[in-house]
C-alpha positions in Angstrom: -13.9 -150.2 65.0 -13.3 -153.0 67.2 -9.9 -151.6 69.6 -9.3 -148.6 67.9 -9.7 -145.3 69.3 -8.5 -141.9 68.0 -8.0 -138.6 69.5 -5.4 -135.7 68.9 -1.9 -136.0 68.9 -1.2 -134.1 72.4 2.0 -135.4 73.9 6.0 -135.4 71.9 6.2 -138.8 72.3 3.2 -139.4 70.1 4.2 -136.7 67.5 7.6 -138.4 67.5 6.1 -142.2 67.0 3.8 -140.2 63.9 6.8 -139.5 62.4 8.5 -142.8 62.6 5.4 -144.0 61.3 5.4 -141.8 58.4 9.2 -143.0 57.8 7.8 -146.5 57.9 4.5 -146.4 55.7 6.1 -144.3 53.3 9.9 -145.9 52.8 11.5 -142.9 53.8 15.1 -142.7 52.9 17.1 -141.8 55.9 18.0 -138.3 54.6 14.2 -137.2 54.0 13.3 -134.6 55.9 9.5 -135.9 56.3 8.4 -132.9 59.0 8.7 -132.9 62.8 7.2 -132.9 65.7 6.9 -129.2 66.2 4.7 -128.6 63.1 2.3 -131.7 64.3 1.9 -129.1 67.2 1.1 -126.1 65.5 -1.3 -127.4 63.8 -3.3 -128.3 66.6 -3.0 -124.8 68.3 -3.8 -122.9 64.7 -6.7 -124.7 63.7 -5.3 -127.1 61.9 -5.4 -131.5 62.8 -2.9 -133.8 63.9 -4.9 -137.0 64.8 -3.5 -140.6 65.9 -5.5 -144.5 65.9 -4.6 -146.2 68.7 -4.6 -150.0 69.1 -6.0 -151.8 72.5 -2.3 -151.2 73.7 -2.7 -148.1 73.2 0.6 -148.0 70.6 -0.2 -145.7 67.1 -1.1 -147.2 64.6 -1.9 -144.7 62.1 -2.5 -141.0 62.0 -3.5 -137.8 60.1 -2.8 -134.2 59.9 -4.1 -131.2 58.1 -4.3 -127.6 57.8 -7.0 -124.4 56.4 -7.0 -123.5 53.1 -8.8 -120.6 51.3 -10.5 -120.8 47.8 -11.8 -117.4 46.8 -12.4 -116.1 50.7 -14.1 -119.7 51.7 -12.1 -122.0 53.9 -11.8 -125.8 53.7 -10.0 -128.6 55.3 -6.9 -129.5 53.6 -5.6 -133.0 54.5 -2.2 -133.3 53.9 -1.1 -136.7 54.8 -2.9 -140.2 56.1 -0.8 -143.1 57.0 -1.9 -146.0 58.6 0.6 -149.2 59.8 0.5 -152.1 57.6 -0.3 -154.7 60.5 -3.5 -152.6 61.5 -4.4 -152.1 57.4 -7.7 -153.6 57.0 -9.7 -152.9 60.2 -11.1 -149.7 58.6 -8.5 -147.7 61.0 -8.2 -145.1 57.8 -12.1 -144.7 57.8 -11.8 -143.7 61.4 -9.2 -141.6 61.0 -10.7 -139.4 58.2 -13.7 -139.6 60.2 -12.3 -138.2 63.3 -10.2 -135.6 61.3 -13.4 -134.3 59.7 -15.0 -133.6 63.2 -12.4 -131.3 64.0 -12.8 -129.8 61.2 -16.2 -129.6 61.7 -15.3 -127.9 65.1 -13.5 -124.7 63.4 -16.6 -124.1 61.1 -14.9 -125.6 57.7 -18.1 -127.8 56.1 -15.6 -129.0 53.3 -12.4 -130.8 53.6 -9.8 -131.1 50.1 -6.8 -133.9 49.7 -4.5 -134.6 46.8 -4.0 -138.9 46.0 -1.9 -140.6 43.3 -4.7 -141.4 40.5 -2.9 -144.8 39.1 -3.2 -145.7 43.0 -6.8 -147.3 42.6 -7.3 -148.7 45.8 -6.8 -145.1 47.1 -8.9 -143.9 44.6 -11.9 -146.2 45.8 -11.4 -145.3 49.1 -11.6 -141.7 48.7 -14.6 -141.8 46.1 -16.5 -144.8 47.0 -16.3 -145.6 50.4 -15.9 -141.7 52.3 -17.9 -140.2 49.2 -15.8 -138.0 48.1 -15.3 -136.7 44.6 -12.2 -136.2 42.0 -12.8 -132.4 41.4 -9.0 -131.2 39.8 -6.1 -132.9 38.6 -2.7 -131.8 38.7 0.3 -132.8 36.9 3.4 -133.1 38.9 1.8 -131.4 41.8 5.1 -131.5 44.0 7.6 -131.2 41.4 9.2 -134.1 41.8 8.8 -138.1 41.7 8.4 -140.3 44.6 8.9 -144.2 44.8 5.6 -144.3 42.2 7.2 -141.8 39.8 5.7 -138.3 38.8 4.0 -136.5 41.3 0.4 -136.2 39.1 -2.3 -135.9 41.9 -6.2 -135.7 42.4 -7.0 -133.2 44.4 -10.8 -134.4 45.7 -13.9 -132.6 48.1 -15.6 -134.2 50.6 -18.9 -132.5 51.8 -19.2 -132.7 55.3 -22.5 -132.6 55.8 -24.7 -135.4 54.8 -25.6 -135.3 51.0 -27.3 -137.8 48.7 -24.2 -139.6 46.8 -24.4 -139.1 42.9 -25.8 -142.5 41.5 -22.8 -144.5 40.1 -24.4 -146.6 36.6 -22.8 -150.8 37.1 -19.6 -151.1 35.2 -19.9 -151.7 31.8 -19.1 -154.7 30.0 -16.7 -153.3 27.5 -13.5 -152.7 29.2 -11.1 -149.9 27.7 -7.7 -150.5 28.1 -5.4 -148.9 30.3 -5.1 -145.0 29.9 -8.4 -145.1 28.1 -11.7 -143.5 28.0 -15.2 -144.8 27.0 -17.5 -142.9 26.4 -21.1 -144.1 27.5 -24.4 -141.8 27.6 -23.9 -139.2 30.5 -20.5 -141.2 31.8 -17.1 -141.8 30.2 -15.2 -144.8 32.0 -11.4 -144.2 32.7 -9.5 -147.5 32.8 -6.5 -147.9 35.5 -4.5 -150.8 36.3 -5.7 -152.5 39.4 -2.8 -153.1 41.7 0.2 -150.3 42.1 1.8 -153.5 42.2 1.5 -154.0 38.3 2.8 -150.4 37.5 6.1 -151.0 39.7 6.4 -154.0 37.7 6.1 -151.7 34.3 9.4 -150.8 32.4 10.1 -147.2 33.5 9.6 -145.6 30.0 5.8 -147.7 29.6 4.7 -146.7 32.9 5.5 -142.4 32.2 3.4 -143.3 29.1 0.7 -144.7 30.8 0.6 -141.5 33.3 1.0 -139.4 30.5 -2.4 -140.8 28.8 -3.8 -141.2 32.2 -3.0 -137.6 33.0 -4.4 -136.5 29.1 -7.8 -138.0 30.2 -8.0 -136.6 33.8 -7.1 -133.1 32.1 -9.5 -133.5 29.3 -13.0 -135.0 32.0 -12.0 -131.8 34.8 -11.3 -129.6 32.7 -14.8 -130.1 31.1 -16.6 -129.6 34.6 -16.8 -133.2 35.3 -16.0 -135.1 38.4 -14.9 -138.5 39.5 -17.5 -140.1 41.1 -16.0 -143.9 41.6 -13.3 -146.4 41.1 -13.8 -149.8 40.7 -12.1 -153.0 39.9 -13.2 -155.0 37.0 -11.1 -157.7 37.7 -7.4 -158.7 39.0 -6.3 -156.8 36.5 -8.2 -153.5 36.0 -10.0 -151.2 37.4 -12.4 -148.3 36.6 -13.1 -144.5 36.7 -16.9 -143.2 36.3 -16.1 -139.8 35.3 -19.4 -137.9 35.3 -21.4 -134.6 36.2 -22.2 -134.0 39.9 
């Protein structure tokens, strides 16, 4: 990307301007502990990531960190947290970021990296599935025990392969749209309908959006549990936007 350059988080003032950033991006309240400094700094020295986009100024704007996990003895990138600045959104500067977080990865041995996104946030969704390649591999409801400024926690957890693999053909979206919180069967795929904008569930009553995460997160348990994957997530139209829900 034009301007932008990353590289790791290596001096306290950047670790401090991540965290404003996080306060920022996020809508922190003042009393949130959001994490410090010093853990952006472990990270680095224990294998883990702490990465920052830089514009032509050389000021942050946005950054990423991460940590090891284990499943069953093999390790995997776990990235915890991306947040990008929303006068540099749209100049790919997330792309970059996951990009450069995935070589050092690469750089410890891990060939896999895992992350956790809000499923009802569909423009996350289609970053993480259709643009890096990743896929929706668990789902878990209320995955921090709490709510945030979107409500219940509920969170895919996705894999990206880092090594180069041939992306799962995704069928073109069908004409028969379910509505939202449903699930359309058709052949091999089932088609898991979203709305399109995070902007139209803030604007839901609070008791209509829970249902619509509750039959969101009935669907999500029923296609993972099964073995299946998310594959992509795409919008229709202004108003809605689609899961393909399939084998990988």
């Amino acid at each position: 990307m034009s301007g932008i350059t990353t590289r790791p988080l290596a001096t306290t003032a950047e670790r401090l301007a991540a965290v404003r950033l996080y306060r920022v991006v996020f809508g922190l309240a003042p009393d949130d502990p959001a994490f410090t400094p010093k853990l952006l700094s472990a990270l680095r020295h224990a294998g883990g990531s702490a990465v920052g986009a830089f514009d032509e100024d050389d000021n942050l704007v946005g950054f990423t960190y991460g940590f090891v996990g284990l499943d069953g003895g093999t390790p995997y990138h776990y990235s915890q947290t991306a947040a990008v600045d929303p006068v540099a959104q749209g100049r790919g500067v997330g792309r970059q970021l996951k990009r450069a977080q995935a070589e050092v990865a690469r750089c410890t041995g891990v060939r896999t990296m895992r992350w956790a996104y809000d499923p009802l946030q569909a423009r996350n969704a289609h970053f993480n599935l259709d643009v890096l390649g990743a896929v929706g591999r668990w789902f878990h409801r209320d995955l921090y025990d709490m709510e945030d400024h979107n409500g219940r926690t509920d969170r895919v957890v996705v894999e990206w392969v880092l090594d180069a693999q041939t992306p799962t053909p995704v069928p073109p979206l069908p004409r028969d749209v379910p509505e939202w919180g449903e699930c359309r069967a058709d052949g091999d795929v089932g088609w898991l309908a979203v709305p399109a904008s995070s902007d139209d569930l803030r604007r839901m009553e609070p008791g209509r959006a829970l249902e619509l995460r509750d039959r969101v997160a009935d669907e999500l348990t029923r296609l993972l549990g099964a073995g299946q994957v998310l594959l992509s997530c795409r919008r229709v139209d202004d108003r809605t936007a689609l899961y393909c829900a399939g084998a990988r």
